[in-house]
C-alpha positions, 0 to 999 in steps of 0.5 A, a space after each residue: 711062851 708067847 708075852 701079852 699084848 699090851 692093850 688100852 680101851 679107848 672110848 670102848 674100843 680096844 686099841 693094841 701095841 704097837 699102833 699102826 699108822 699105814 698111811 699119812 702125809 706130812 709137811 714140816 719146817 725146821 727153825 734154828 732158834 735161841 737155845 736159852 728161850 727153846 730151853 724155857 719152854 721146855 723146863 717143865 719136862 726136865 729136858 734139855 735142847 740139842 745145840 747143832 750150833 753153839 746157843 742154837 736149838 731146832 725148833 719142827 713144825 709139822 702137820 699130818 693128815 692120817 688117812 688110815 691108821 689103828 686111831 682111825 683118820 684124822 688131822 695133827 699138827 705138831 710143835 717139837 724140839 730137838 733134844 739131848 737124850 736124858 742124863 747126857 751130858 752138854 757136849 763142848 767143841 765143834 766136836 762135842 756137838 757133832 757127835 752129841 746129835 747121835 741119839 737126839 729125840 724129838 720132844 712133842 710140846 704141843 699136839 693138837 688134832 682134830 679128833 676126840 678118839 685120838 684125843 683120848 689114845 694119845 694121852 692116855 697110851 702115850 702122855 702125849 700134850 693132844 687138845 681138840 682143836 679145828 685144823 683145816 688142811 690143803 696138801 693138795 697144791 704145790 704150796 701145803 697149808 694148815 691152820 689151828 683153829 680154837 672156836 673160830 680163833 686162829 692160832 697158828 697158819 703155816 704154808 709149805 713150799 715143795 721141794 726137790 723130790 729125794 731118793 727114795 729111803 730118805 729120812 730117819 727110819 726111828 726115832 725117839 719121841 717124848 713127853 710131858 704130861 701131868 709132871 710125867 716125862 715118857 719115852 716112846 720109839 717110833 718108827 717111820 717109813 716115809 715115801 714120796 719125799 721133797 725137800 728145801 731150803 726155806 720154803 716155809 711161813 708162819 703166822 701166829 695167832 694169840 694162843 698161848 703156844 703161839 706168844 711162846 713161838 713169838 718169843 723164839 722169833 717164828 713169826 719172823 725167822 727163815 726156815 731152815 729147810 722144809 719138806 713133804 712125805 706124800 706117803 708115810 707109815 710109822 709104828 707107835 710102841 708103849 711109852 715108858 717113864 724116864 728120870 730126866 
């Protein structure tokens, strides 16, 4: 007895689960920034940040440019924050914080893209945080560069510098993604498999504008702070199953 696909029409179109990605490519950097202020911006979700070190969350920024994909081709960038799975407990000594990185997820808390089909399947199928937004995108170049754009007003710029290239396999194959959307926290799995990898320390820089999600960046120190590493994926899939609800 085979089990029904789950579906959502989208704009008229029926989009099936899990959502395929067979081409993207990424540039992101890594922050360490305080835990306290990473831990108010994202109250509302009910989560709490992981602390690689003690009063220290990590902060992603990311930007993709899907090329082929079940949402068709479009622009993202991604502000996310490493997180404690839900109901686990803060883990104490050097230890503690070691072994609570196993199982860490990555909470999306802003999302925006630069298409309305997107727009509607990332919060309608997910509860993903997606606005419309401009985002101009060069990833052509040794240095990869993106800004948002909201009615000519920067938000946000972020260049990244290439790195050393790594063995292929490298990265986290799965990944565990949530959100927050109108007071509803989801999970989502999410897997990846990235090719054509490069890594650093450093490498990044960030300029921000006057969008509320960038005061919030200014507030953990992003306009001013060292990166922590930064990459590029030259070639990515990944996989999108159903979102479920979670009780923080």
């Amino acid at each position: 007895m085979t089990s029904a696909v789950e579906a959502h029409a989208i704009q008229g179109e029926r989009v099936e689960l899990p959502v395929r990605i067979r081409d993207a490519a990424v540039a992101s950097a890594m922050f360490a920034v305080p835990a306290d202020a990473a831990r108010a911006v994202i109250s509302y979700s009910g989560l709490d940040v992981a602390e690689p070190l003690p009063g220290r969350a990590i902060c992603s920024l990311a930007f993709v440019r899907y090329a082929d994909g079940d949402l068709g081709p479009y622009h993202e960038f991604a502000v996310a924050f490493l997180v404690r799975p839900p109901g686990s407990a803060p883990p104490t000594g050097a230890l503690g914080r070691l072994s609570g990185m196993k199982g860490v997820g990555a909470f999306i808390h802003w999302l925006p893209v630069n298409q309305e089909f997107t727009l509607e399947a990332g919060r309608t199928i997910w509860g993903f945080p997606k606005e419309l937004a401009d985002i101009p995108m060069d990833l052509a170049g040794r240095v990869k560069r993106c800004a948002v754009r909201f009615g000519g007003r920067t938000a946000i710029e972020v260049a990244v510098r290439s790195g050393a290239p790594m063995p292929e396999g490298s990265g986290a194959p799965k990944v565990e993604a949530y959100s927050c959307m109108d007071g509803v926290t989801r999970r989502t799995p999410w897997t990846v498999t990235p090719s054509e990898v490069r890594m650093r320390p450093g490498g990044a820089k960030v300029v921000l504008g006057d969008h509320p999600v960038a005061e919030e960046l200014r507030g953990l120190g992003l306009d001013r702070a060292r990166a922590l590493s930064s990459s590029t994926v030259g070639h990515l899939r990944m996989v999108f199953e159903g979102a479920e609800e979670v009780r923080p």
